[in-house]
C-alpha positions in Angstrom: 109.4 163.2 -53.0 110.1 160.0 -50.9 110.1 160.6 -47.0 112.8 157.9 -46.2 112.5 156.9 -42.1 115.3 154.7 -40.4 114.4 152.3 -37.3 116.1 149.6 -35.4 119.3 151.3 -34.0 119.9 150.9 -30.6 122.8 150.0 -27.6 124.4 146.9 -28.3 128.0 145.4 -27.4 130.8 145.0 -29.3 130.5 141.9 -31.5 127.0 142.0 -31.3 124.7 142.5 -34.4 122.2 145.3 -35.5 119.9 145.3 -38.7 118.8 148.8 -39.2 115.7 149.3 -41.7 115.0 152.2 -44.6 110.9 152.4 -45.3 109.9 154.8 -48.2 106.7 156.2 -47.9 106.7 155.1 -51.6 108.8 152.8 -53.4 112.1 152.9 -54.3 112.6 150.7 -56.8 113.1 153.6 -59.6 116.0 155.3 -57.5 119.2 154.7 -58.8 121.3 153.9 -55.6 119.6 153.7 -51.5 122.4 154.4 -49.0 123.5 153.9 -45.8 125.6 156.8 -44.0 126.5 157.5 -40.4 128.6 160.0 -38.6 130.1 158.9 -35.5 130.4 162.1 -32.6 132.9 164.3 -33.8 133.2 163.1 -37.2 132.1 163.6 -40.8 129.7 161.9 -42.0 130.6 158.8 -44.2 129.6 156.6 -46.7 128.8 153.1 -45.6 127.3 151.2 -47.9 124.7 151.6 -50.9 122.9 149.1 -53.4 121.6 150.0 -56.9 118.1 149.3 -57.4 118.6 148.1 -61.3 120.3 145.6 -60.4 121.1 144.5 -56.9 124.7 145.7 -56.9 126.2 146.1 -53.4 128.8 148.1 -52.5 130.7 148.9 -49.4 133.4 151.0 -47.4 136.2 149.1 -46.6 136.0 149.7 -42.6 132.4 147.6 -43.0 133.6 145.2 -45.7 132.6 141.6 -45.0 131.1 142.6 -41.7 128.2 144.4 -42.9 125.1 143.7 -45.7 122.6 145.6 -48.1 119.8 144.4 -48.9 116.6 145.4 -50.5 113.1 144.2 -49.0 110.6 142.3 -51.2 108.3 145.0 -50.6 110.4 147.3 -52.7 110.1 149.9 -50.4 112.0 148.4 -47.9 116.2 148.4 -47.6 117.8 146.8 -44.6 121.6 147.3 -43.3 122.5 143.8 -41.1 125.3 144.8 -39.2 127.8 141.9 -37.9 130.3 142.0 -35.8 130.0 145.5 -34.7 133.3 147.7 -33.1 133.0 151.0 -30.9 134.0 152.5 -34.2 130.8 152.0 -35.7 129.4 154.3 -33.3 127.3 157.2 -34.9 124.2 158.3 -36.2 122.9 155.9 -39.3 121.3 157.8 -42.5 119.4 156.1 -44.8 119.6 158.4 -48.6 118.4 157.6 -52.3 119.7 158.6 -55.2 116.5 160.0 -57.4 118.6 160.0 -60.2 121.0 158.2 -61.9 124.8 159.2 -59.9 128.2 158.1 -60.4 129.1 159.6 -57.0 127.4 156.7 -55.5 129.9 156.7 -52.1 129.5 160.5 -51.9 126.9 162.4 -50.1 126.6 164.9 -52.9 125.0 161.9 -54.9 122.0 161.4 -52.5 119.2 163.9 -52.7 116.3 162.1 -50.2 117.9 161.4 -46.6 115.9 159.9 -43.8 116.2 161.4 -40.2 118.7 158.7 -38.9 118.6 156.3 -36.0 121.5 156.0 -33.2 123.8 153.0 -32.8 126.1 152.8 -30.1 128.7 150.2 -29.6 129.5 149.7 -26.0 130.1 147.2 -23.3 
């Protein structure tokens, strides 16, 4: 099994910018989608954005649409979240998952079956 870890959350201010990283302790190259969740203090947790490793495909929620990007490291083991433009909103707990197999519940939780131990972001002047 893949042990997924998160870094590079931290405080920053609205506006500001954030790239948040996903490291496999193997690769991830095989997995059919890596994925990008948070849950914000009080809330569910939600799908924010995933890529599928076949291809490159990105895909987003519409609350991160055009503000956010998903991208895979050369390394192949690597996927990176650069968030832009960040709101108080986007508050929350970040959780890096992979799909192991292939999913068609790709903004779903329930389609992810390796999930890192997430890293904190907090939007706040």
């Amino acid at each position: 099994q893949v042990q997924l870890v998160e870094s590079g959350g931290g405080l920053v201010q609205p506006g500001g910018s954030l790239r948040l990283s996903c490291v496999a302790s193997g690769f991830t190259f095989d997995r059919d989608y890596i994925g990008w969740f948070r849950q914000g203090p009080g809330k569910e947790r939600e799908w924010v954005s995933c890529i599928k490793s076949s291809d490159g495909s990105t895909y987003y929620a519409d609350s991160v649409k055009g503000r956010f990007t998903i991208s895979r490291g050369n390394a192949k083991n690597t996927v990176f979240l650069q968030m832009n433009g960040l709101k108080s909103e986007d508050t929350g707990v970040y959780y890096c998952a992979a799909a192991s197999k292939p999913t068609t519940v790709y903004r779903m939780a329930e389609g992810y079956d390796e999930w890192g131990q997430g890293t904190q972001v907090t939007v706040s002047s």
